[in-house]
C-alpha positions in Angstrom: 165.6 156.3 125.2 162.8 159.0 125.4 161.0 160.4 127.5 157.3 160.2 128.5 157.1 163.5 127.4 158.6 162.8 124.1 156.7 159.3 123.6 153.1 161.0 124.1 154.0 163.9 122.1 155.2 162.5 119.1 152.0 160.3 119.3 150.1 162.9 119.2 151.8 164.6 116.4 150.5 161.7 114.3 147.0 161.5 112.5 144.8 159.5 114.5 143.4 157.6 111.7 147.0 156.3 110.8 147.5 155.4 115.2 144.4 153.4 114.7 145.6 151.4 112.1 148.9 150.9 113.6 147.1 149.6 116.7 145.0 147.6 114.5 147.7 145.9 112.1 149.3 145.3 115.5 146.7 143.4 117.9 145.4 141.3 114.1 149.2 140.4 113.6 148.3 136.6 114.2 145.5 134.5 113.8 145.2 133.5 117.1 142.8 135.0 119.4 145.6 135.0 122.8 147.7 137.0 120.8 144.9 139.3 119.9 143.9 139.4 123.4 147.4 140.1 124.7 148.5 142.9 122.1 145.0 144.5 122.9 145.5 144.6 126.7 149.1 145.7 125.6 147.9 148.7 124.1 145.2 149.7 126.3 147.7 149.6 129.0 149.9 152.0 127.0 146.7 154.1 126.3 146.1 154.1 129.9 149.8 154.6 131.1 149.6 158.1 128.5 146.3 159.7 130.1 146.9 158.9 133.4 150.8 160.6 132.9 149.7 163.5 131.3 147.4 164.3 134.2 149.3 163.3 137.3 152.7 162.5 136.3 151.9 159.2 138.1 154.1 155.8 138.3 153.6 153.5 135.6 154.5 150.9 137.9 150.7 150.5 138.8 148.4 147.2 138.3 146.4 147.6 134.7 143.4 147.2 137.4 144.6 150.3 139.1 145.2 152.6 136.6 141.5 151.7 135.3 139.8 152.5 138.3 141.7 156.1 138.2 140.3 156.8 135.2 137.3 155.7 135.9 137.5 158.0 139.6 138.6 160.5 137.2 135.8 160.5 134.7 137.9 159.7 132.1 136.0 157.0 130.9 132.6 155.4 131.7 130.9 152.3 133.4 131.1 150.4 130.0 134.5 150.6 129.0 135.9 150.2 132.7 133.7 146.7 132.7 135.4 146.1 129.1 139.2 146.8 130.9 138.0 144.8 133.6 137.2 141.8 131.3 140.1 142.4 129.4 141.9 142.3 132.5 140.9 139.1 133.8 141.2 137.0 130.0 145.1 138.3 130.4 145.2 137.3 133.6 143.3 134.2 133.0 146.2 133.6 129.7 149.3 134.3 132.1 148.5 132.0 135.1 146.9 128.2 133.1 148.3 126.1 130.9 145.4 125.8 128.5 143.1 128.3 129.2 141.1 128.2 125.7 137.5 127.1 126.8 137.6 129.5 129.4 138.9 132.6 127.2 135.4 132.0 124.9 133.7 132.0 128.1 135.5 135.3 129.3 135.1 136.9 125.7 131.3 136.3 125.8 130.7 138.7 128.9 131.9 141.6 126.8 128.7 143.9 127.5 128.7 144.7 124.1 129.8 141.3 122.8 125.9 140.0 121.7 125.9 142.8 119.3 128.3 141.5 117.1 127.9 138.9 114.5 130.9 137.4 112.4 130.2 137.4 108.7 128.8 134.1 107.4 131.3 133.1 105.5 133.7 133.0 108.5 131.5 131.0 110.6 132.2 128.0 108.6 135.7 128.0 110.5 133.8 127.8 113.8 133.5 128.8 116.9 137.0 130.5 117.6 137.3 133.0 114.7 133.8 133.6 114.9 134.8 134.7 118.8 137.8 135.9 117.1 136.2 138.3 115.1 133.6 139.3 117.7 136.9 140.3 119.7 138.7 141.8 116.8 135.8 144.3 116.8 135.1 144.9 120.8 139.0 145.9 120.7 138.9 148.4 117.8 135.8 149.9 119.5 138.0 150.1 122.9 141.3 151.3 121.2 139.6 154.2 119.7 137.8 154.9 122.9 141.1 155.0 124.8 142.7 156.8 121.8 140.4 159.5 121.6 140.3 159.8 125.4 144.4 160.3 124.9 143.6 163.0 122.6 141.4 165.1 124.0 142.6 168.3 124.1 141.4 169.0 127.5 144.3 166.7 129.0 147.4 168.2 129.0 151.1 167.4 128.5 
């Protein structure tokens, strides 16, 4: 098994371009919006679990809430993409404790600050309302991947 050290460096070894489309085969790997919602909060956990190591050596054993509000006390990221963990937070958390939690997951999905700036392409919108939401999703997680993935890379952090 490696080590923290040895997982974030041979991340960083790789081009970021082909991370990102690791990270992005990986949360589209289904066609279901909970499994794109729980691969995403997967990975930004991960994300979060690297830069927050590489800093403080902390325990990975903290919440996902926690570790976003040390970044965000830390100035790693800003007000936008700690609301965006927080939402993502609370869909996964919403998906882990009901049974059917589908119309609330739209609901969740549509106070993405950034979510009314999205529009699915017509010719998906025929499907209706979930892989429209699906889609809007699909593209709020890329942007916040690559946030958190160039936020891991900055050279400024160090191992």
């Amino acid at each position: 098994m490696s080590t923290a050290d040895e997982n974030i460096k041979q991340w960083k070894s790789l081009p970021q371009r082909e991370v990102m489309l690791k990270i992005c085969n990986s949360i589209n790997e289904s066609n279901d919006l909970i499994g794109q919602i729980m691969r995403t909060h997967l990975w930004a956990q991960g994300f979060m679990d690297g830069i927050l190591y590489q800093i403080s050596k902390y325990s990975e054993k903290d919440s996902f809430a926690v570790k976003n509000r040390h970044l965000l006390e830390l100035g790693l990221i800003d007000q936008t993409h700690n609301q965006e963990l927080k939402i993502l937070n609370d869909i996964r958390n919403l998906i882990a404790h009901n049974l059917y939690p589908n119309e609330k997951i739209i609901e969740e999905v549509k106070k993405f600050p950034r979510y009314d700036q999205f529009k699915t392409p017509q010719k998906l919108e025929v499907f209706g309302l979930d892989v429209s939401d699906m889609g809007t999703f699909g593209i709020i997680s890329f942007m916040l991947m690559h946030y958190l993935m160039k936020v891991f890379w900055n050279p400024e952090i160090k191992n």
